[in-house]
C-alpha positions, -999 to 999 in steps of 0.1 A, spaced: -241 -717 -730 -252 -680 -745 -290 -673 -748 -305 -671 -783 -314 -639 -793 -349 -641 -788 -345 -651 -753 -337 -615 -742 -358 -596 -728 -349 -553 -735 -346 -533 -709 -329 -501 -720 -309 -483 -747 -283 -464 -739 -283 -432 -764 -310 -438 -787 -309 -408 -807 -292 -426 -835 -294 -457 -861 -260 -465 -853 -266 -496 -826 -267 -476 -795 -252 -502 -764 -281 -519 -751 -291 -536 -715 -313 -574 -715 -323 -597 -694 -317 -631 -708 -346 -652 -698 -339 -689 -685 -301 -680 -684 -278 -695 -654 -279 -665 -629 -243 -656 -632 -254 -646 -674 -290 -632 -665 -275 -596 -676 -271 -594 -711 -249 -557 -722 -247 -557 -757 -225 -527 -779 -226 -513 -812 -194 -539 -823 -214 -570 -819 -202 -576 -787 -219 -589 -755 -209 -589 -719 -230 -611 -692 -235 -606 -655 -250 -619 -625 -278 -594 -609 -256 -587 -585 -230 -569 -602 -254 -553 -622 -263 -538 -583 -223 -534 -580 -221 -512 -613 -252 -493 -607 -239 -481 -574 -208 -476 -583 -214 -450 -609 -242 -430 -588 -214 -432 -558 -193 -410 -590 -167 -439 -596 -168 -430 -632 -173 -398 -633 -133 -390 -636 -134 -406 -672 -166 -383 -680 -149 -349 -667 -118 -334 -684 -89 -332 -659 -83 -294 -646 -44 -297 -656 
């Protein structure tokens, strides 16, 4: 079962210095904890987490797991 809308709760945009529906981060409020997380991008599209990977995520990228993708390789 997906949340209504108006169940989220906004936490954060991610860019923000456009109109163009910036990816945004919800909680969904009353949803089964495994969907609490709520990432929505600027196709329509949603993905839902648990708390827990949200943790997961947000650890991985300050430990730099992304930050390959973000730099240009030297070669």
């Amino acid at each position: 079962m997906t949340s209504r809308p108006d169940d989220l709760r906004h936490i954060a945009t991610f860019c923000g210095q456009c109109n163009c529906g910036c990816p945004e981060l919800y909680v969904a409020e009353g949803a089964p904890p495994e969907r609490a997380i709520v990432i929505t991008d600027d196709f329509g599209q949603r993905i839902e987490m648990s708390l827990e990977q949200l943790e997961v995520l947000v650890a991985d990228v300050k430990a730099g797991v992304l930050d390959k993708v973000l730099t240009p390789s030297a070669g």
